[in-house]
N, C-alpha and C positions, 0 to 999 in steps of 0.2 A: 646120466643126465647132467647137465651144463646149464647154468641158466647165468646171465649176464642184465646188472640194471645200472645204469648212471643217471646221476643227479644230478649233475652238474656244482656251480658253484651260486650258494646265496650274497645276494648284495647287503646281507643282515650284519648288521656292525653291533656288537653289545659287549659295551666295558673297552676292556684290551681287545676283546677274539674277536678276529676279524678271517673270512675264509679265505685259506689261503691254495686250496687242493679243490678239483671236482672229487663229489662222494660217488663215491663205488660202492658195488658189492659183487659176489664172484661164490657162486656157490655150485659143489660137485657132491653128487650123490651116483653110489655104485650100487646096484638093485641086484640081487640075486633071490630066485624063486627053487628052491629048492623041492621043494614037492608041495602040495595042492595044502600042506598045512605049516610049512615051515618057510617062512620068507625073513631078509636078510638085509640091510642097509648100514652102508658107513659114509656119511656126510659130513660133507666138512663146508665151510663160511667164512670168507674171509671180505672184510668191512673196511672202508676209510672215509673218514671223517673229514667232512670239507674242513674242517679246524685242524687236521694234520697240519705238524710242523712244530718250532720254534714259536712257542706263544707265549712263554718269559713263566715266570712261577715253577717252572721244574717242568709242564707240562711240555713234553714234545710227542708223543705217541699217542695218536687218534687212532687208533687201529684194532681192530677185533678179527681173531683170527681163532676159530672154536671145531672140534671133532664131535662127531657123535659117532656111536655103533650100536645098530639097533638091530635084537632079532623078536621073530615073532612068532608066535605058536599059536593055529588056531585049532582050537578042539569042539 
């Protein structure tokens, strides 16, 4: 599964942060059913922040990028 969502970019200005990127997200999930009680998923999510970028304070990485691995046992 693939799933795809864009935010675009806010015209919200607060402080210094002003958006400098459209927000994304971008998320994969691999399903495996292995038998009628043991099922299987490894997802992953990768995020950007319309504040990505050079936005002075040290901050430049708006970005999340996370794994999971999931199994499941139903009894």
């Amino acid at each position: 599964m693939v799933d795809y969502a864009e935010y675009g970019k806010s015209d919200t200005i607060v402080s210094t942060l002003q958006a400098t990127d459209n927000a994304y997200e971008i998320d994969v999930a691999l399903n495996y059913k292995y038998n009628e009680n043991w099922f299987f998923r490894v997802f992953n999510a990768k995020r950007v922040s319309e504040y990505n970028g050079d936005l002075g304070g040290g901050l430049i990485e708006r970005r999340q990028d996370h794994y999971r691995v999931i199994a499941t046992y139903t009894f």
